[in-house]
CHARMM internal coordinates of N, CA and C (Angstrom, degrees):
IC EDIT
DIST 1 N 1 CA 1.4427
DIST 1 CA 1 C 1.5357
ANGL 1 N 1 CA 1 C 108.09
DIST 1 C 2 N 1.4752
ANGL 1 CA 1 C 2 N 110.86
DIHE 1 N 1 CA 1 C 2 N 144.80
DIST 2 N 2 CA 1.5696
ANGL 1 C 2 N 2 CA 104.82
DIHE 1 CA 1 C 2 N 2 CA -173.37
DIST 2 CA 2 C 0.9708
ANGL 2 N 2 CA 2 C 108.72
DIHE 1 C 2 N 2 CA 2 C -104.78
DIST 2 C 3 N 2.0049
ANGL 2 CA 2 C 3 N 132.58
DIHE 2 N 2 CA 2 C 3 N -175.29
DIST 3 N 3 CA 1.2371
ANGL 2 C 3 N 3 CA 108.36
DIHE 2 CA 2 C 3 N 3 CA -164.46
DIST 3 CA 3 C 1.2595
ANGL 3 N 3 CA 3 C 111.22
DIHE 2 C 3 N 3 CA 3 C -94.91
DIST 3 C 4 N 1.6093
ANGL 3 CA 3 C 4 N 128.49
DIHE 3 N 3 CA 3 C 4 N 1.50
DIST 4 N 4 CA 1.3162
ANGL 3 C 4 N 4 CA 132.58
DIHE 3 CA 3 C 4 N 4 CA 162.61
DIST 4 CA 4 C 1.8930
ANGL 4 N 4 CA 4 C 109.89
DIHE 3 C 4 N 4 CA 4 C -52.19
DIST 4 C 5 N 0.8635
ANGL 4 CA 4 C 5 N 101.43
DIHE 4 N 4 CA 4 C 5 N -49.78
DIST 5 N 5 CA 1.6205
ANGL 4 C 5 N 5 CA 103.93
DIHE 4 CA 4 C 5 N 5 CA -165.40
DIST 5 CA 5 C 1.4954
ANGL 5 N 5 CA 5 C 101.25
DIHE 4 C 5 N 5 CA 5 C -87.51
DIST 5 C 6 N 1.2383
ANGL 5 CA 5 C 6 N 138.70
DIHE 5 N 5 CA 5 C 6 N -19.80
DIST 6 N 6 CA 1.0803
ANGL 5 C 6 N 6 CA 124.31
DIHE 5 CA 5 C 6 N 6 CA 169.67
DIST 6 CA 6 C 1.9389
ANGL 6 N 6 CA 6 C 108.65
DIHE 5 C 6 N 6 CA 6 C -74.10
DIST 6 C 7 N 1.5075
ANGL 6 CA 6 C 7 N 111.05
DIHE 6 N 6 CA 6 C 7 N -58.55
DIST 7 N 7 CA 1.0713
ANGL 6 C 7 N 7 CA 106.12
DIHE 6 CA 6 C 7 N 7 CA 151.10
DIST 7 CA 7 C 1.5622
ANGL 7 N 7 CA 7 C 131.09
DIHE 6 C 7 N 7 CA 7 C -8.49
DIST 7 C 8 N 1.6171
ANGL 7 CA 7 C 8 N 125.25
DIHE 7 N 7 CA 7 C 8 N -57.69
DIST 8 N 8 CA 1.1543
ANGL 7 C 8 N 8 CA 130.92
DIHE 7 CA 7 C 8 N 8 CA -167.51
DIST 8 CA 8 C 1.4794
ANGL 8 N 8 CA 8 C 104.94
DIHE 7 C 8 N 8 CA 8 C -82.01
DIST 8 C 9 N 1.4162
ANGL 8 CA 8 C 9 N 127.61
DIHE 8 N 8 CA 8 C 9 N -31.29
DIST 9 N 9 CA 1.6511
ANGL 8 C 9 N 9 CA 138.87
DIHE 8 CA 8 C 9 N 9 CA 167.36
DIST 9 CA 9 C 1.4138
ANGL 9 N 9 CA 9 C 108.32
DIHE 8 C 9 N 9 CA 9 C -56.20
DIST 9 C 10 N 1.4021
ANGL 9 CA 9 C 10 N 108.66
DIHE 9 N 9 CA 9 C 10 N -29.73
DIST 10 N 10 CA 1.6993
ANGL 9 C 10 N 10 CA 105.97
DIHE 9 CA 9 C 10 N 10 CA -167.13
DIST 10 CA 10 C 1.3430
ANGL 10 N 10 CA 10 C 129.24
DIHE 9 C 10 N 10 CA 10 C -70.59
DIST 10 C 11 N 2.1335
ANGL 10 CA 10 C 11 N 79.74
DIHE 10 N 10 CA 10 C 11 N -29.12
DIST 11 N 11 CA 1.3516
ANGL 10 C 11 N 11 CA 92.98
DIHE 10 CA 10 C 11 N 11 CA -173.43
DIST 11 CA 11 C 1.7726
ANGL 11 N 11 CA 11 C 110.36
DIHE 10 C 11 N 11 CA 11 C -97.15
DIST 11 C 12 N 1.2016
ANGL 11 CA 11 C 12 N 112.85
DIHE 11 N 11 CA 11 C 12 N -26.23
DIST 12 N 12 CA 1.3502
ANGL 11 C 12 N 12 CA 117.46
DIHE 11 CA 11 C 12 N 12 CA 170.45
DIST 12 CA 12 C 1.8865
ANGL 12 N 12 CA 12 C 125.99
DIHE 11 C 12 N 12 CA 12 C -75.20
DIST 12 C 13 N 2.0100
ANGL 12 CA 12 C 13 N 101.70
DIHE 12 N 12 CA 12 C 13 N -2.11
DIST 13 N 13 CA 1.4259
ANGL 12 C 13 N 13 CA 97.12
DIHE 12 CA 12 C 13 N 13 CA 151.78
DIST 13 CA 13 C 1.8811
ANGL 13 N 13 CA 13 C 110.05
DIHE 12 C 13 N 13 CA 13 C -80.62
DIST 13 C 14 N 1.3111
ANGL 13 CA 13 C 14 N 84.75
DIHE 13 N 13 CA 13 C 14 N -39.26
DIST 14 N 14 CA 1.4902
ANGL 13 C 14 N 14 CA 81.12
DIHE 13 CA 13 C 14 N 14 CA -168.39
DIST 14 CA 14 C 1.3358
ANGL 14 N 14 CA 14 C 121.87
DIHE 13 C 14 N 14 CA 14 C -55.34
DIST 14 C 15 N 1.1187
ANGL 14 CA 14 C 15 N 120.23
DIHE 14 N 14 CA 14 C 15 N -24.37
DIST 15 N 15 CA 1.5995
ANGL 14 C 15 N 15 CA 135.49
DIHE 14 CA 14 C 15 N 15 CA 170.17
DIST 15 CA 15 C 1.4221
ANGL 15 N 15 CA 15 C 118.41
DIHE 14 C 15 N 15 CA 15 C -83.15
DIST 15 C 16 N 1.6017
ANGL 15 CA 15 C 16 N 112.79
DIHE 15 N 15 CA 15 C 16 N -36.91
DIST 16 N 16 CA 1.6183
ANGL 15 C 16 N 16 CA 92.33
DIHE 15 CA 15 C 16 N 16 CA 164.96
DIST 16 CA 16 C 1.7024
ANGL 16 N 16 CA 16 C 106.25
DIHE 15 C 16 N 16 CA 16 C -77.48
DIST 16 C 17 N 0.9327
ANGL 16 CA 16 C 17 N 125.17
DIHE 16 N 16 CA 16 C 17 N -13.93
DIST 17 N 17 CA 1.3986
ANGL 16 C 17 N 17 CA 112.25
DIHE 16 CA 16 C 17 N 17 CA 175.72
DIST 17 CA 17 C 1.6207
ANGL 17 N 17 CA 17 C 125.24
DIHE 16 C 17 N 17 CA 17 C -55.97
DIST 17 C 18 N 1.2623
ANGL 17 CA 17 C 18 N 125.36
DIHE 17 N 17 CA 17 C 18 N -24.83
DIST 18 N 18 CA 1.3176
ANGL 17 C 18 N 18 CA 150.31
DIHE 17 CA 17 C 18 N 18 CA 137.11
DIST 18 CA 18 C 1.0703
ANGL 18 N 18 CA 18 C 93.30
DIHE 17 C 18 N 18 CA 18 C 101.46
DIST 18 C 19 N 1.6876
ANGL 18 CA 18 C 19 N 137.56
DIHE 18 N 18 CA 18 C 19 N 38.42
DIST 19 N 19 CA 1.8674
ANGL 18 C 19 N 19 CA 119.92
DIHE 18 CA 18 C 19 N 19 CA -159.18
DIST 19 CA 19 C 1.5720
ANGL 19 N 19 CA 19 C 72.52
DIHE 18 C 19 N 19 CA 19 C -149.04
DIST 19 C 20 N 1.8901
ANGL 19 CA 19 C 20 N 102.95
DIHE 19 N 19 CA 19 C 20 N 160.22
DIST 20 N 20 CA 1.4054
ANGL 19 C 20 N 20 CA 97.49
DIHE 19 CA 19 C 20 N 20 CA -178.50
DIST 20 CA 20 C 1.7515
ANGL 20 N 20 CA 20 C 106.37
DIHE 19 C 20 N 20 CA 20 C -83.43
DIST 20 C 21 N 0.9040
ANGL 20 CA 20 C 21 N 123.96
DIHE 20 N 20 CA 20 C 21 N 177.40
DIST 21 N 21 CA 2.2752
ANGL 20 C 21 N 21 CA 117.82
DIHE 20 CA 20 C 21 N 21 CA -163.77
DIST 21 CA 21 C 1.1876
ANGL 21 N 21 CA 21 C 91.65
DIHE 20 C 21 N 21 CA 21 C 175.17
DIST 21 C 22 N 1.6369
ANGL 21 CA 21 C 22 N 100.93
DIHE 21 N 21 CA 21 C 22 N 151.05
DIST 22 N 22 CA 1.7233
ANGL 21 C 22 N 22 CA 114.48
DIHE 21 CA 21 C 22 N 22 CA 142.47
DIST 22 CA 22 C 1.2080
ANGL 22 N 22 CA 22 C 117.20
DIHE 21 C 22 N 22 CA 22 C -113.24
DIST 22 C 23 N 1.5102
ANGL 22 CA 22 C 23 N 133.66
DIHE 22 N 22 CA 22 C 23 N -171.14
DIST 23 N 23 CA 1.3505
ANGL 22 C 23 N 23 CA 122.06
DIHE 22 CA 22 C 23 N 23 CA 159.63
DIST 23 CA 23 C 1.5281
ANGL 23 N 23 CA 23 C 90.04
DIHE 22 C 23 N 23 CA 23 C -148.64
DIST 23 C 24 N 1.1078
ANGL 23 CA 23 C 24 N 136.73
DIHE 23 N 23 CA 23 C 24 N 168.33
DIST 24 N 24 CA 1.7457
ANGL 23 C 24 N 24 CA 158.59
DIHE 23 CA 23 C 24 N 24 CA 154.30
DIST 24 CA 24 C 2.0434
ANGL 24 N 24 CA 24 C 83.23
DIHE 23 C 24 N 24 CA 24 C -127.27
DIST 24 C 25 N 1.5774
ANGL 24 CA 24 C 25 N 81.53
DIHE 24 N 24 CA 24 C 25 N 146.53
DIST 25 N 25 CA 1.0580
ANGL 24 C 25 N 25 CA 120.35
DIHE 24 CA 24 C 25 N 25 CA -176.45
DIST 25 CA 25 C 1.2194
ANGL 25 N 25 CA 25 C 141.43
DIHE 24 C 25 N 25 CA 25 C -149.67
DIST 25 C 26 N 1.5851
ANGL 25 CA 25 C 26 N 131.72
DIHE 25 N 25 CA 25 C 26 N 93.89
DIST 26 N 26 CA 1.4407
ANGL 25 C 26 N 26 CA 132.10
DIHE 25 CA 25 C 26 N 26 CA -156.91
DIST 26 CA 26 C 1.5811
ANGL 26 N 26 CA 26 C 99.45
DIHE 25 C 26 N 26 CA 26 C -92.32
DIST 26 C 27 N 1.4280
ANGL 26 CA 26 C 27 N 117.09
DIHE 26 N 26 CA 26 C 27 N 177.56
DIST 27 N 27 CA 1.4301
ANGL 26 C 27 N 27 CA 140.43
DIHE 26 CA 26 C 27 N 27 CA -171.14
DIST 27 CA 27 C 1.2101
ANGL 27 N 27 CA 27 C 131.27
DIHE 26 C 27 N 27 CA 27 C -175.14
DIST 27 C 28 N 1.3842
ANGL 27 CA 27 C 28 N 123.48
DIHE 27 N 27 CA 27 C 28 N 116.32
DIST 28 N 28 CA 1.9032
ANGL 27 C 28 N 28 CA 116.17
DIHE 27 CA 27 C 28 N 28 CA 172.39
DIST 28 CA 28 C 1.5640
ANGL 28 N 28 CA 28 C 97.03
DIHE 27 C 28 N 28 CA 28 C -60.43
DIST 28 C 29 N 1.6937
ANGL 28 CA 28 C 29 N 111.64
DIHE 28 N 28 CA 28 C 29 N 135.74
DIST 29 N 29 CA 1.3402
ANGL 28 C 29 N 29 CA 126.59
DIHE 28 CA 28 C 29 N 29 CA 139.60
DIST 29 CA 29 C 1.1800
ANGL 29 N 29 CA 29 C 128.18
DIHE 28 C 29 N 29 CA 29 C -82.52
DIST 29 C 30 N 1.3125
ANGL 29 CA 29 C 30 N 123.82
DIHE 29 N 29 CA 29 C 30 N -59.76
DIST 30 N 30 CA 1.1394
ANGL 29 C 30 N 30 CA 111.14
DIHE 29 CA 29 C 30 N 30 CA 171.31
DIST 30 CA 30 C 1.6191
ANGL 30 N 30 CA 30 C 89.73
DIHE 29 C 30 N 30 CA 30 C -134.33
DIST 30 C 31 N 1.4682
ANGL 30 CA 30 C 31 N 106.26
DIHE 30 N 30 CA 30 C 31 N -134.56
DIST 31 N 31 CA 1.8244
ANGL 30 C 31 N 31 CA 106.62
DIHE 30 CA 30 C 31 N 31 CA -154.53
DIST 31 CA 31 C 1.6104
ANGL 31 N 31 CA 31 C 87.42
DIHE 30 C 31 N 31 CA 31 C -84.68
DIST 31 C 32 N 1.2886
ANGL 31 CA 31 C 32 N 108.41
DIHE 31 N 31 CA 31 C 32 N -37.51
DIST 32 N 32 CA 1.8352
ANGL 31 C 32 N 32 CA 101.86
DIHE 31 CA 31 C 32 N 32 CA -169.15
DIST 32 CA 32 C 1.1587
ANGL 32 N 32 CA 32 C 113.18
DIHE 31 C 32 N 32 CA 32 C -116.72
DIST 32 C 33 N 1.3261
ANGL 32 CA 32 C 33 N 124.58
DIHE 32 N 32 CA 32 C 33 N 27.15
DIST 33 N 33 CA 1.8888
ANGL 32 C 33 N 33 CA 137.51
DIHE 32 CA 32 C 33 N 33 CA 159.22
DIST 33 CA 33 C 0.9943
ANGL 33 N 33 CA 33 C 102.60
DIHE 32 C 33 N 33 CA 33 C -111.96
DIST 33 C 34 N 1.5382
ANGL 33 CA 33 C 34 N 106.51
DIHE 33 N 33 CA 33 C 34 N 154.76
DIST 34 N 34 CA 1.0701
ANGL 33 C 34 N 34 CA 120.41
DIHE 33 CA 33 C 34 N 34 CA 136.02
DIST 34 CA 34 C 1.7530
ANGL 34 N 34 CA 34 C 123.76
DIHE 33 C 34 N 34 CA 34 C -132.45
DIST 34 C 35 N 1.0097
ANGL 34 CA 34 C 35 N 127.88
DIHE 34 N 34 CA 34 C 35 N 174.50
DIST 35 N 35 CA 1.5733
ANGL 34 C 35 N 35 CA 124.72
DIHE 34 CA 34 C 35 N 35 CA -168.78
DIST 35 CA 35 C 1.6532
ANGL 35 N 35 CA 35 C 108.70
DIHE 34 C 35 N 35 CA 35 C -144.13
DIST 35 C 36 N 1.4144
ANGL 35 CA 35 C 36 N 109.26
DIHE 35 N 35 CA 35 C 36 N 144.72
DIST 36 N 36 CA 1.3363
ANGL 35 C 36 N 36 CA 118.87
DIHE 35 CA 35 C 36 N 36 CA -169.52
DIST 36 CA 36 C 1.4654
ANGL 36 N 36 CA 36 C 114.26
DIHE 35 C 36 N 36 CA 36 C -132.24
DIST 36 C 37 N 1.1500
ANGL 36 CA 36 C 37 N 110.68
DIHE 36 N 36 CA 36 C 37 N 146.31
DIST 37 N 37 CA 1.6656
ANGL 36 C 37 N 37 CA 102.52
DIHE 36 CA 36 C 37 N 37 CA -172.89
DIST 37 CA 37 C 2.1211
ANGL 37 N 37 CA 37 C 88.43
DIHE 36 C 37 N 37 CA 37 C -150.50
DIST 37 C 38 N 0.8883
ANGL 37 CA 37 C 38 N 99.86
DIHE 37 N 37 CA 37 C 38 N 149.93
DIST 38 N 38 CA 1.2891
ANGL 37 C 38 N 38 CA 124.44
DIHE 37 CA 37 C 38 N 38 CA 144.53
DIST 38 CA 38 C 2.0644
ANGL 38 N 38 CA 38 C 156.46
DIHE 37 C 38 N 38 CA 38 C -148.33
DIST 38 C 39 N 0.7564
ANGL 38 CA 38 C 39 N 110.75
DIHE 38 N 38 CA 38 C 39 N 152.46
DIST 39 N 39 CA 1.8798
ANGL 38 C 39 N 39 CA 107.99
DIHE 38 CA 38 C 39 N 39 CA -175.61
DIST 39 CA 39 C 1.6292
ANGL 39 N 39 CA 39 C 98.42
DIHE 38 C 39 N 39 CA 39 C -125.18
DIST 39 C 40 N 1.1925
ANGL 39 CA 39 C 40 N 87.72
DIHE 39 N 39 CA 39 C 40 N 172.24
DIST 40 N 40 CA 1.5445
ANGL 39 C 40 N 40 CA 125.45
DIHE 39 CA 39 C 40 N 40 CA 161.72
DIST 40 CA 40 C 1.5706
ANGL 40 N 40 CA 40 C 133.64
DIHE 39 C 40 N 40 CA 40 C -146.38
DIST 40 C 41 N 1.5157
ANGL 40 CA 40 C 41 N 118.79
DIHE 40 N 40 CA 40 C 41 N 141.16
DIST 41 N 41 CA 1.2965
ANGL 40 C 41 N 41 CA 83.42
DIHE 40 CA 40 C 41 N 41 CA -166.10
DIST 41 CA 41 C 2.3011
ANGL 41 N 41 CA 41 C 81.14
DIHE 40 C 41 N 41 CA 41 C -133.73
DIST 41 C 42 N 1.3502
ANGL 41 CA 41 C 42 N 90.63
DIHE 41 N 41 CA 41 C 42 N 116.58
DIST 42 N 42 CA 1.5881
ANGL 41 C 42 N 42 CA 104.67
DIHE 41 CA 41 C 42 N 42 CA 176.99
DIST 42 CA 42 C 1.2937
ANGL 42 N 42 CA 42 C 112.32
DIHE 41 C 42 N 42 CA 42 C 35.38
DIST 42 C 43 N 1.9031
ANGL 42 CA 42 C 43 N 101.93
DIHE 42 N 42 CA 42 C 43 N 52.76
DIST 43 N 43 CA 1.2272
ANGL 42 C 43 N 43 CA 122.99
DIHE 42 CA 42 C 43 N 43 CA 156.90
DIST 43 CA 43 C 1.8469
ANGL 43 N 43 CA 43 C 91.23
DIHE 42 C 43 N 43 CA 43 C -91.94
DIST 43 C 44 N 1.3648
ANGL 43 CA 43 C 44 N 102.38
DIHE 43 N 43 CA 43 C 44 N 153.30
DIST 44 N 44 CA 1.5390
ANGL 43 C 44 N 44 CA 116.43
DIHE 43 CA 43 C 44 N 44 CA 150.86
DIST 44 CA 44 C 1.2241
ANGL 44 N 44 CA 44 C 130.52
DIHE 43 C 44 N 44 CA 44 C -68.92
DIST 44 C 45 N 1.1764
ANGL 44 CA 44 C 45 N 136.34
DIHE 44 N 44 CA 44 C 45 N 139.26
DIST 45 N 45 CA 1.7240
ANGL 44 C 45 N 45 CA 141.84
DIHE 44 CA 44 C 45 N 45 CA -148.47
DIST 45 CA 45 C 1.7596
ANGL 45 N 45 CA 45 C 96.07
DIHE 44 C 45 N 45 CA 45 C -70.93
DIST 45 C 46 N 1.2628
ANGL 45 CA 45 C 46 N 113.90
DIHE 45 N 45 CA 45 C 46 N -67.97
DIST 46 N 46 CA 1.2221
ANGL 45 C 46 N 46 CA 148.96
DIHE 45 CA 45 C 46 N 46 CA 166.92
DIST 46 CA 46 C 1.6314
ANGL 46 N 46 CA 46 C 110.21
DIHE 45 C 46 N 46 CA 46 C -30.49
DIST 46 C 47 N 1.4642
ANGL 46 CA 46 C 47 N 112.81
DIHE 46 N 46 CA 46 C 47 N -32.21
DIST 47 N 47 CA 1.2988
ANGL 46 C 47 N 47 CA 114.88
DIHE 46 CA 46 C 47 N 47 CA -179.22
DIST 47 CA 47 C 1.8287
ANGL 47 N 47 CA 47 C 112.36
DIHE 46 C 47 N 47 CA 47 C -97.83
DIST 47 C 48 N 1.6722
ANGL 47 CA 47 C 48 N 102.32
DIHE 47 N 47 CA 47 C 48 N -40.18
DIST 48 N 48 CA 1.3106
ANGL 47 C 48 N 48 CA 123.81
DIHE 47 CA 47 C 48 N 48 CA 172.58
DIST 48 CA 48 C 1.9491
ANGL 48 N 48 CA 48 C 99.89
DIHE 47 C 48 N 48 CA 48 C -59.14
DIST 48 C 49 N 1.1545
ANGL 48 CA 48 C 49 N 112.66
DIHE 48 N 48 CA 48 C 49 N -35.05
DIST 49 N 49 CA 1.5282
ANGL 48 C 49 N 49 CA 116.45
DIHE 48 CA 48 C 49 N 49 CA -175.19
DIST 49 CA 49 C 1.6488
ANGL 49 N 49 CA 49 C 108.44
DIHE 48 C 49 N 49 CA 49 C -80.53
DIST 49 C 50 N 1.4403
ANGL 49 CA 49 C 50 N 137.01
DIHE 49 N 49 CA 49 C 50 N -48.97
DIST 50 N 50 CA 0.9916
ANGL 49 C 50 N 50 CA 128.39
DIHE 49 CA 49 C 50 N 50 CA 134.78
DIST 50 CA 50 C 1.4711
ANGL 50 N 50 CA 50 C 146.11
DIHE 49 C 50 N 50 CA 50 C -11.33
DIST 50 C 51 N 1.5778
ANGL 50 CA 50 C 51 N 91.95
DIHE 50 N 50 CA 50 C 51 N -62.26
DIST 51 N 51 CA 1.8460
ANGL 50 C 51 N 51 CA 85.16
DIHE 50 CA 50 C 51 N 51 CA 172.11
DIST 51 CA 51 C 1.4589
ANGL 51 N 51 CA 51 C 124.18
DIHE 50 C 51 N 51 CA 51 C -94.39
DIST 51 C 52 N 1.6928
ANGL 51 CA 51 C 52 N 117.34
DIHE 51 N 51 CA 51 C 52 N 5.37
DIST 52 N 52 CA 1.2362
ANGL 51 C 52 N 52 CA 109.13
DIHE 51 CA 51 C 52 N 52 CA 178.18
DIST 52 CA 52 C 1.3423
ANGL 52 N 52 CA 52 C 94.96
DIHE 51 C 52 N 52 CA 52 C -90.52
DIST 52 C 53 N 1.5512
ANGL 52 CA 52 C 53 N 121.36
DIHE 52 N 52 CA 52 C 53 N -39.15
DIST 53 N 53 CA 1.5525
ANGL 52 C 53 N 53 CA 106.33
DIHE 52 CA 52 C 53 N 53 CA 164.85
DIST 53 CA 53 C 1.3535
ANGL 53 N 53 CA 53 C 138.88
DIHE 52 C 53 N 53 CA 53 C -36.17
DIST 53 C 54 N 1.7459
ANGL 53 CA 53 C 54 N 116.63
DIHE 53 N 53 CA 53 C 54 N -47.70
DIST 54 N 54 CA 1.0677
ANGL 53 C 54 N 54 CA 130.45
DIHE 53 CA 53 C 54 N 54 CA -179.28
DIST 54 CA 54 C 1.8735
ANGL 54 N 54 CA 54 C 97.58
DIHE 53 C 54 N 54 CA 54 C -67.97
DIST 54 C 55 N 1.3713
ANGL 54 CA 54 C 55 N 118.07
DIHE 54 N 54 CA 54 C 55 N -37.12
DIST 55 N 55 CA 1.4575
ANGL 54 C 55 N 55 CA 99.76
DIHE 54 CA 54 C 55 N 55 CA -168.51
DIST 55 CA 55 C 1.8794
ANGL 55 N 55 CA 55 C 111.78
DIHE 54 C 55 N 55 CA 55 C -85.05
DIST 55 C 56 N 1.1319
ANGL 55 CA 55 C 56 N 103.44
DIHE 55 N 55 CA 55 C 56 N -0.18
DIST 56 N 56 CA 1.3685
ANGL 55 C 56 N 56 CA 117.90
DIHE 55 CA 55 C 56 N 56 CA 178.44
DIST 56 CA 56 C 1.4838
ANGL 56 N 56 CA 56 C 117.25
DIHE 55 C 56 N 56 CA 56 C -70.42
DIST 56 C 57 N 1.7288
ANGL 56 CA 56 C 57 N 89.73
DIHE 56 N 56 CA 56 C 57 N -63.19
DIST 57 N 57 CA 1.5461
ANGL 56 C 57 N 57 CA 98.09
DIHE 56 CA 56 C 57 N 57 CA 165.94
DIST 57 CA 57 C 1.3558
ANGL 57 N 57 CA 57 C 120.66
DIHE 56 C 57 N 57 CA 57 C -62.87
DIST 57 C 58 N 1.0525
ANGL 57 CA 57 C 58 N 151.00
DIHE 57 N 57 CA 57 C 58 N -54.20
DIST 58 N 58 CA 1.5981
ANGL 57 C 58 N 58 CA 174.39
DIHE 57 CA 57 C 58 N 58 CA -174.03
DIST 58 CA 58 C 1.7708
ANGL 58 N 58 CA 58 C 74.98
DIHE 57 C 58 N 58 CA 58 C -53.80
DIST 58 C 59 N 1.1021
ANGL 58 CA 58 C 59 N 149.20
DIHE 58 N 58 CA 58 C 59 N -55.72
DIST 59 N 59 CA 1.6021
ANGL 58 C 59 N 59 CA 141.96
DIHE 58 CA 58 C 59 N 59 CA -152.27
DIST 59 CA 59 C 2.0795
ANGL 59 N 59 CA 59 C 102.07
DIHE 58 C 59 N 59 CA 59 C -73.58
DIST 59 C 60 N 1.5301
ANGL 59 CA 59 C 60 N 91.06
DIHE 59 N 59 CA 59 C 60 N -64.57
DIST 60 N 60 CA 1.4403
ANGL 59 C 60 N 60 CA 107.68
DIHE 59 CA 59 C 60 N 60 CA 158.26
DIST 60 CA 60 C 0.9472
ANGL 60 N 60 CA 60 C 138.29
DIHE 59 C 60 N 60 CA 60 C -19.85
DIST 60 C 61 N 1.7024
ANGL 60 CA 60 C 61 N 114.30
DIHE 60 N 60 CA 60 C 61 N -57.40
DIST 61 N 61 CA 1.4245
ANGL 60 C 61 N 61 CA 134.03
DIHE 60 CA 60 C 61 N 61 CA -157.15
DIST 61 CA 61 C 2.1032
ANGL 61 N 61 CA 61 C 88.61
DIHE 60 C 61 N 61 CA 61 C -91.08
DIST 61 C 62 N 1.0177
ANGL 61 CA 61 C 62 N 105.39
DIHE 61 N 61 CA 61 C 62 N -43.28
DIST 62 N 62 CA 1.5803
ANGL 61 C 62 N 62 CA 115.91
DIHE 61 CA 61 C 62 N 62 CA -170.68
DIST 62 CA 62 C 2.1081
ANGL 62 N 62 CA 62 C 101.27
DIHE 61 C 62 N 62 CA 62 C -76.63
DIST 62 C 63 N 1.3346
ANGL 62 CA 62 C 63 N 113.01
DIHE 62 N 62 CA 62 C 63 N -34.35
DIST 63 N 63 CA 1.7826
ANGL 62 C 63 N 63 CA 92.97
DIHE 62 CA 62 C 63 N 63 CA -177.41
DIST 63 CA 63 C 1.6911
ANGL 63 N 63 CA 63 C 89.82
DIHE 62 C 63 N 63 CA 63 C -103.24
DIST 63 C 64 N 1.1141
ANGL 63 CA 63 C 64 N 141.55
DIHE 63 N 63 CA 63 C 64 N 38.53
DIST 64 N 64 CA 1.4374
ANGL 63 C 64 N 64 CA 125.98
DIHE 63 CA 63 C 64 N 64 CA 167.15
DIST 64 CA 64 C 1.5881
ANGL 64 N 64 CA 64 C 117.47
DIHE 63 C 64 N 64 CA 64 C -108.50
END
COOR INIT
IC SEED 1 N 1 CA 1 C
IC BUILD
């Protein structure tokens, strides 16, 4: 699957999910890629900016 069409799944869970959300999303491409995509679907900017922060740090604090 390429990252267009996964892309398009990401956003159509997030929408049948019917609640406002974001997601980030990693992926192997091949043996030495990887690829990232993310959506939101009538999450708030401000809130979407918040929790990728919080999961950024929280990632950080855990591989250091």
């Amino acid at each position: 699957m390429d990252q267009p069409e996964l892309q398009k799944r990401v956003e159509a869970f997030l929408k049948d999910l019917g609640i406002p959300s974001f997601i980030v999303f990693g992926f192997q491409k091949s043996e030495k890629e990887f690829g990232f995509i993310w959506s939101h679907h009538q999450a708030p900017s401000n809130v979407v900016i918040k929790g990728l922060s919080w999961a950024l740090h929280d990632f950080v604090q855990k591989k250091l």
